[in-house]
C-alpha positions in Angstrom: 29.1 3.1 27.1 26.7 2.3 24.4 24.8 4.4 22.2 20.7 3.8 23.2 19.8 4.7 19.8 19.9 1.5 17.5 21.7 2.2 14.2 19.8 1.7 10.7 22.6 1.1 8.5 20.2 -1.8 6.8 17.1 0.3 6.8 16.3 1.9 3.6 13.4 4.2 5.2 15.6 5.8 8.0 15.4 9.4 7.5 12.2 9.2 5.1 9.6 10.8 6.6 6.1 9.0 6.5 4.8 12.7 4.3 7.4 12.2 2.1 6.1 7.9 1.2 2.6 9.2 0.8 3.4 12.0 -0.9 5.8 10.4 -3.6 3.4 7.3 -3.8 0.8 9.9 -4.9 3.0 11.3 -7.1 3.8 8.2 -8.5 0.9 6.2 -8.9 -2.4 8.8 -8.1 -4.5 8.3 -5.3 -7.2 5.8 -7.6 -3.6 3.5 -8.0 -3.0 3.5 -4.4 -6.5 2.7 -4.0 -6.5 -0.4 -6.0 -2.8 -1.2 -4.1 -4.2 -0.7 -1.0 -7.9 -0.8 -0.1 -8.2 2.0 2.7 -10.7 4.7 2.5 -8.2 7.2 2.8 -6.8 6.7 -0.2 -10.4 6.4 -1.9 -13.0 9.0 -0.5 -12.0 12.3 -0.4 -8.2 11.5 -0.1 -5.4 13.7 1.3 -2.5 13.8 2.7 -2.9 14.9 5.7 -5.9 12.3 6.4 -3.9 9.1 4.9 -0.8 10.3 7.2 -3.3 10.9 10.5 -4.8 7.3 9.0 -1.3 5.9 8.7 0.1 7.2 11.9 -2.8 4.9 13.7 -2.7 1.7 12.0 0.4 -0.1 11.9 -1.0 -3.0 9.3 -1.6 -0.1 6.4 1.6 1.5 7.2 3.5 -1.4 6.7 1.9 -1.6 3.2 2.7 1.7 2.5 6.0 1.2 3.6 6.2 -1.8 1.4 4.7 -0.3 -1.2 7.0 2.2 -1.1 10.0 0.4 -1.2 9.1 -1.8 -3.8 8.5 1.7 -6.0 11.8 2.2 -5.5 13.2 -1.0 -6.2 11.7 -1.0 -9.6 12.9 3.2 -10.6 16.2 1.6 -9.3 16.2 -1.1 -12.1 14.8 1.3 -14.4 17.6 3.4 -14.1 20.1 0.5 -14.3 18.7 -0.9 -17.2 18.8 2.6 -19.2 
């Protein structure tokens, strides 16, 4: 019998929750960076967490930036660390 949940052995977001992107991307590069990045209002009027992750959570194009966004962040603290 097979398992009915798909494994994510090549998916470097499994176990990420979508709180913890936002919330290190904020960290990372303010909410004006991840303005210029990605031109959403939720990232610039009045921006939050909890309104970019309802925002997020609803629109599967921005996410997918985010995501992206995301990954590419830590791509580049990964060669950072390397090249220390």
């Amino acid at each position: 019998m097979t398992n009915a949940t798909p494994t994510q052995h090549n998916n470097p977001l499994h176990g990420i929750k979508l709180e913890q992107i936002v919330t290190d991307l904020a960290n990372h590069y303010g909410w004006n960076g991840l303005a210029e990045r990605i031109p959403v209002n939720c990232f610039s009027n009045d921006p939050s967490i909890q309104s970019s992750l309802k925002f997020l959570r609803r629109t599967p194009w921005a996410r997918d930036k985010v995501e992206a966004l995301y990954l590419t962040m830590l791509s580049k603290q990964k060669t950072t660390k390397v090249a220390e």
